[in-house]
ROSE-4610 file (N, C-alpha, C; in Angstrom, 1 decimal, always signed):
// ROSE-4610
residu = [X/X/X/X/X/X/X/X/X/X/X/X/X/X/X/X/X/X/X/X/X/X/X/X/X/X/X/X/X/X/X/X/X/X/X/X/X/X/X/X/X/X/X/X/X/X/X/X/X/X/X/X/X/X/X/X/X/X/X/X/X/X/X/X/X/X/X/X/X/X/X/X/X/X/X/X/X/X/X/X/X/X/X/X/X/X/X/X/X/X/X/X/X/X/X/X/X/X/X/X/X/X/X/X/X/X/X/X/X/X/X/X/X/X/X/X/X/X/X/X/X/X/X/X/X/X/X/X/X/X/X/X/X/X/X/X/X/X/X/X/X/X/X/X/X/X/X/X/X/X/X/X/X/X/X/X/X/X/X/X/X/X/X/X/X/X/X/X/X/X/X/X/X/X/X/X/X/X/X/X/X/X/X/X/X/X/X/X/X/X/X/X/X/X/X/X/X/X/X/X/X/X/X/X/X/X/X/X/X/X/X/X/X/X/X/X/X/X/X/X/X/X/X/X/X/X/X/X/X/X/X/X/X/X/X/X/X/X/X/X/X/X/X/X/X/X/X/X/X/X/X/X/X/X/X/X/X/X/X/X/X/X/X/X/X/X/X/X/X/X/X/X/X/X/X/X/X/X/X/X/X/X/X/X/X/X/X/X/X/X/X/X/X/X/X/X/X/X/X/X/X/X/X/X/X/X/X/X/X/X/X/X/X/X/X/X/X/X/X/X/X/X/X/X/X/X/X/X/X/X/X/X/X]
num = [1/1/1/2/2/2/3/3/3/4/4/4/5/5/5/6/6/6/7/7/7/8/8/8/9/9/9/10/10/10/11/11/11/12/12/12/13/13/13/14/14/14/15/15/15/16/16/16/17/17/17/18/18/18/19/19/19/20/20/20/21/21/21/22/22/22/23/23/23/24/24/24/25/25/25/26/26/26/27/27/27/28/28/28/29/29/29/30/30/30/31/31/31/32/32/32/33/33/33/34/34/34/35/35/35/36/36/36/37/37/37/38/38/38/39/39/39/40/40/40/41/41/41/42/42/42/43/43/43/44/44/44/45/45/45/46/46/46/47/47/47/48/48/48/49/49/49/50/50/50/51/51/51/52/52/52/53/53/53/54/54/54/55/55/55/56/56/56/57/57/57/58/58/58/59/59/59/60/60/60/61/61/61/62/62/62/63/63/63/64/64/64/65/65/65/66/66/66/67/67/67/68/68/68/69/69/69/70/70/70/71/71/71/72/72/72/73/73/73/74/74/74/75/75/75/76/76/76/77/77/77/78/78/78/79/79/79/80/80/80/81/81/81/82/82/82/83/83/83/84/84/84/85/85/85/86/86/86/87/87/87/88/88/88/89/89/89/90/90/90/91/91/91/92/92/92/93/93/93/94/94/94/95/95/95/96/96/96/97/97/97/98/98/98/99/99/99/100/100/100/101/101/101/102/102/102/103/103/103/104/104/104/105/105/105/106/106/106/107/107/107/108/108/108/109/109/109/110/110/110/111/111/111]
x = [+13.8/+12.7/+13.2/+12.3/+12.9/+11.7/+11.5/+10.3/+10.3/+9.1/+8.5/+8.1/+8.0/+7.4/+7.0/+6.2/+5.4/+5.4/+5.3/+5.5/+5.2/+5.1/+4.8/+5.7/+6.7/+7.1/+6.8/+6.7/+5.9/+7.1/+7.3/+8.7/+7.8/+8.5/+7.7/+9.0/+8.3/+9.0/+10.1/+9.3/+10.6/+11.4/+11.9/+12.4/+13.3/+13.0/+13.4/+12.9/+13.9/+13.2/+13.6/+13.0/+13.0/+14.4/+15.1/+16.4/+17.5/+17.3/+17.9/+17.9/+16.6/+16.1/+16.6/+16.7/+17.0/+17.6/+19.2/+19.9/+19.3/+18.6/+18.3/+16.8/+15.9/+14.7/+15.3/+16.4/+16.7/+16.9/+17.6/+18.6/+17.1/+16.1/+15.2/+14.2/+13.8/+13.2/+13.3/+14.5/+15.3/+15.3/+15.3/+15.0/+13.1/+12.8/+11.3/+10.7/+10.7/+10.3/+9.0/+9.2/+7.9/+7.0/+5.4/+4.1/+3.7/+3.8/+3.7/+4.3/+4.0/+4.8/+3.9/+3.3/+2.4/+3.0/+3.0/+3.5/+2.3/+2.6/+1.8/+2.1/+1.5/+2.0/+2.5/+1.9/+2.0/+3.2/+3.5/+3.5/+4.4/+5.2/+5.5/+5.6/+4.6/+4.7/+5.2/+6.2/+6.3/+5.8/+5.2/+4.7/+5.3/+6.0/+7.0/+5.7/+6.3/+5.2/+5.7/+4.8/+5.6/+6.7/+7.6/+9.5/+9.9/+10.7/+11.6/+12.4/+13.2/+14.0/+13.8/+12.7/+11.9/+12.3/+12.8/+12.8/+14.1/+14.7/+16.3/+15.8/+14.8/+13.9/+14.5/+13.9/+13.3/+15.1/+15.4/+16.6/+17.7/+17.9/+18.8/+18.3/+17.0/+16.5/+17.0/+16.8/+17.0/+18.6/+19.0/+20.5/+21.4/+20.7/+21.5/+21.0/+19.5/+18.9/+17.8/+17.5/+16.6/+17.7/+16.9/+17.4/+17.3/+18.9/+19.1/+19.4/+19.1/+19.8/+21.1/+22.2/+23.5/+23.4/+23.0/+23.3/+22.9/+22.8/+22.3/+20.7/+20.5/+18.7/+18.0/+17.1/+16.5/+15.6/+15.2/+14.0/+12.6/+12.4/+11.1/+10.2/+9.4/+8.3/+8.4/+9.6/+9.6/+9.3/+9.5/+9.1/+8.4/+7.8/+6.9/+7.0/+7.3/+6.6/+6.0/+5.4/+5.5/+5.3/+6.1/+6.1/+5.5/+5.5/+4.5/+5.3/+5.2/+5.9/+5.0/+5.8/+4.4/+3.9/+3.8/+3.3/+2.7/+1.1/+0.6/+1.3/+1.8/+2.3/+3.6/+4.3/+5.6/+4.7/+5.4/+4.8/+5.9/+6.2/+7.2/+6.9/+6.9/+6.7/+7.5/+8.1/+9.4/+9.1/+9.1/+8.8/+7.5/+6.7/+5.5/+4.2/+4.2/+3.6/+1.7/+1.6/+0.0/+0.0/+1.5/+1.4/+1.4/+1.6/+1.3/-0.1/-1.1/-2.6/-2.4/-1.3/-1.2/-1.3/-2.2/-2.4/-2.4/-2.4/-2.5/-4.1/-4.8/-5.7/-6.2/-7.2/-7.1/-8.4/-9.0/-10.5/-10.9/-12.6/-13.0/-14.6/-14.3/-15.7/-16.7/-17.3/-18.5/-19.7/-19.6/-20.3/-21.6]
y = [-25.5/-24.8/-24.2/-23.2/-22.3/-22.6/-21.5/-21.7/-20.2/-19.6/-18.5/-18.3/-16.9/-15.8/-14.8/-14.8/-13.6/-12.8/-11.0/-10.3/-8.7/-8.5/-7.1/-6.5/-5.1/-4.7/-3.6/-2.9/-1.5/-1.4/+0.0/+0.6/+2.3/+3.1/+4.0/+5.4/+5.8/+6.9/+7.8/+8.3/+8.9/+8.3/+6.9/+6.3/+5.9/+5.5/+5.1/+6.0/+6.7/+7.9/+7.5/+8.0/+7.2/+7.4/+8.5/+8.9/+6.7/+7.3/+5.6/+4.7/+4.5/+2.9/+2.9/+4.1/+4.1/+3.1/+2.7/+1.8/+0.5/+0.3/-1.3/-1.3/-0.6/-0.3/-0.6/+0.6/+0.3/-1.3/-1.8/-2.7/-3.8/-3.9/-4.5/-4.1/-3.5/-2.7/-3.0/-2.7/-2.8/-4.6/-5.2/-6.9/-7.7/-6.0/-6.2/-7.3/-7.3/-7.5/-7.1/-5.7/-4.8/-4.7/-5.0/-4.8/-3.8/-3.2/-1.6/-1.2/+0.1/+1.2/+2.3/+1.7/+2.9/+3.8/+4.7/+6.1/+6.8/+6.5/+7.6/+8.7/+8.9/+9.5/+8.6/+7.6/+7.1/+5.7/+5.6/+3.9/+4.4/+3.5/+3.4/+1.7/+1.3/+0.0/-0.5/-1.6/-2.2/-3.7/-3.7/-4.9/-5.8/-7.2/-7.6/-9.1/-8.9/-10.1/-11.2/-12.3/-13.9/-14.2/-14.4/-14.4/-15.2/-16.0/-17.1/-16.1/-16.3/-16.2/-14.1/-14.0/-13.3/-13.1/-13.9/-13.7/-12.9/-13.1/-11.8/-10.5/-10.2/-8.6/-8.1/-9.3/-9.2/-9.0/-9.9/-10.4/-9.6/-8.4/-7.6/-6.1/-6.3/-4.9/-4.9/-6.2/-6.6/-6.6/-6.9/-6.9/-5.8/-4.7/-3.9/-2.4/-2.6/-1.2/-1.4/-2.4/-2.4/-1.6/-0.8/-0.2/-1.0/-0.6/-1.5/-1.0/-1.3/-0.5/-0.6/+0.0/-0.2/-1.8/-2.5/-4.2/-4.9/-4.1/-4.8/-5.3/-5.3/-6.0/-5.3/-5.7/-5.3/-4.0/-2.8/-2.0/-2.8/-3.4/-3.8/-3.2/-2.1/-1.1/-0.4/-0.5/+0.5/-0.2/-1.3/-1.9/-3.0/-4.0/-5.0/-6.1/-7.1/-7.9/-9.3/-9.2/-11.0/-11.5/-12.3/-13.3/-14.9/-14.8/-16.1/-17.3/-18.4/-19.4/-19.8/-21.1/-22.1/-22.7/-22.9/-24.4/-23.0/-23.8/-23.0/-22.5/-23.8/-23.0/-22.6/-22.0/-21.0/-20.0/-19.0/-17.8/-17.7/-16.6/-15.6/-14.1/-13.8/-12.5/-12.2/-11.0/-10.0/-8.7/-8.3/-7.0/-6.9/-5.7/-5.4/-5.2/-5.8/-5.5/-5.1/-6.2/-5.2/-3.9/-3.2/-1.5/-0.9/-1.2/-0.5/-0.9/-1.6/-1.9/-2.9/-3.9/-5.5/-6.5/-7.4/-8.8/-9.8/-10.7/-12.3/-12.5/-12.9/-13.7/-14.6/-16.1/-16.8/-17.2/-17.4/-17.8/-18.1/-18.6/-19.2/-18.3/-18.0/-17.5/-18.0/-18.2/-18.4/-17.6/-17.5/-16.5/-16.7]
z = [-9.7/-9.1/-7.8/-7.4/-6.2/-5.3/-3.9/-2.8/-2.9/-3.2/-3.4/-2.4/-2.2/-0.6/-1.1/-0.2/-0.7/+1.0/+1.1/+2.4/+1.8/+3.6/+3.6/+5.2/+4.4/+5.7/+5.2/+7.0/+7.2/+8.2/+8.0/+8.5/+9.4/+10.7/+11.0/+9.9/+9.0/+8.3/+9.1/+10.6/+11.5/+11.6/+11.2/+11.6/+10.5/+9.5/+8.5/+6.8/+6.9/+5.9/+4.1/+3.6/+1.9/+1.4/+1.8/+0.9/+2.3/+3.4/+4.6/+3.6/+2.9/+2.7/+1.1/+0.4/-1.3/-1.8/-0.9/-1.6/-1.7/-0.6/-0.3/-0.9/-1.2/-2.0/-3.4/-4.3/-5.2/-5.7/-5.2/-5.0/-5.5/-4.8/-4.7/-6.0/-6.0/-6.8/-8.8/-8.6/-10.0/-9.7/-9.0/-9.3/-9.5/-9.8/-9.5/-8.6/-7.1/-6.1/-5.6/-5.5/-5.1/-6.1/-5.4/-5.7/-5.9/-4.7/-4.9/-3.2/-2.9/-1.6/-1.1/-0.1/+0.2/+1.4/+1.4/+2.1/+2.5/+3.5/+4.7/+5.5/+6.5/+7.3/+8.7/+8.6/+10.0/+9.8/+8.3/+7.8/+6.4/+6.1/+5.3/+4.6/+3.6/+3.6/+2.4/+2.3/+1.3/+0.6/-0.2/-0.1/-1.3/-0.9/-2.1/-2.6/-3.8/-4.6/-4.4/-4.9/-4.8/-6.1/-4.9/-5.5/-5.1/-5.7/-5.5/-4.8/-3.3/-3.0/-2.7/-2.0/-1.5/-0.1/+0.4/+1.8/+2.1/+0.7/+1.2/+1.1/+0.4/+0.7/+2.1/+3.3/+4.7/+5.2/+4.9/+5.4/+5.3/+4.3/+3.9/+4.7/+5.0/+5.6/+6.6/+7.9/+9.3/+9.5/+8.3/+8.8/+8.4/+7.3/+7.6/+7.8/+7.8/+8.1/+9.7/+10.1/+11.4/+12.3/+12.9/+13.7/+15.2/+16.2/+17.3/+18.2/+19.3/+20.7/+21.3/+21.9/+22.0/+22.2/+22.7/+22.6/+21.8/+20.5/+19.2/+19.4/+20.3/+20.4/+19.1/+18.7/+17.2/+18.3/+17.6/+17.9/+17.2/+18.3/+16.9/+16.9/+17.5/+17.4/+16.4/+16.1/+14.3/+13.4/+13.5/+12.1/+11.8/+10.9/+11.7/+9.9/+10.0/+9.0/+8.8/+7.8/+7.6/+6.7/+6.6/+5.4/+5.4/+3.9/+3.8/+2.6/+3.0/+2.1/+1.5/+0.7/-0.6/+1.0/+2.0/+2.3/+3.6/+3.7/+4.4/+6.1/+6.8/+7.4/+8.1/+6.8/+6.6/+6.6/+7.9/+8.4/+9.5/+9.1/+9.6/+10.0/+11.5/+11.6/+12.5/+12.0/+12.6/+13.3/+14.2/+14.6/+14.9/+15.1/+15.4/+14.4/+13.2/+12.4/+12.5/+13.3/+14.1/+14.1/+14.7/+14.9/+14.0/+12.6/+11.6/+11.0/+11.0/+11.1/+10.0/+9.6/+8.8/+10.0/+9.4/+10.5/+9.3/+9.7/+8.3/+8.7/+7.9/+8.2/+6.9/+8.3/+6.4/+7.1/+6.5/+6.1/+4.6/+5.0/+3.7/+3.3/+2.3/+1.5/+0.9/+1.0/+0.2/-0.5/-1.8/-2.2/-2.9]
């Protein structure tokens, strides 16, 4: 058995344009990862399903596509994510993901 994640990163397009991200989308993609990819104007978002071993999605992007300032510091205003583990709370968030309009929330319904 493995520990499944489930996530969503939003990347800003000026920033990170579809031909930048191809290899590392493909790469991911073709392991069927992604849920689906919404493209905007403001947002580019990917959203990866629950995957054993999910979290190299995140982990492959930051390390070799997040964009950095001459002292390596991450830019984090371009990009924003978070991930989620089996145990409620494994919660991971990288970057500014509010600025692309993703937040976590958990609550309970009753219907």
């Amino acid at each position: 058995m493995g520990y499944a994640y489930y996530g969503v990163l939003a990347v800003d397009p000026e920033k990170y344009s579809k031909k930048d991200l191809k290899p590392w989308f493909d790469k991911w993609n073709d392991l069927d990862y992604f849920d689906d990819v919404i493209s905007e104007e403001t947002r580019t978002v990917f959203i990866v399903n629950w995957a054993k071993g999910g979290f190299e999605v995140f982990e492959e992007f930051v390390a070799g596509y997040a964009n950095r300032d001459e002292d390596e510091y991450l830019i984090s205003e371009d990009f924003g994510y978070i991930l989620l583990g089996e145990s409620d709370d494994d919660v991971e968030t990288v970057g500014e993901p509010w600025e692309f309009d993703i937040n976590l929330t958990r609550g309970i319904e009753v219907y």
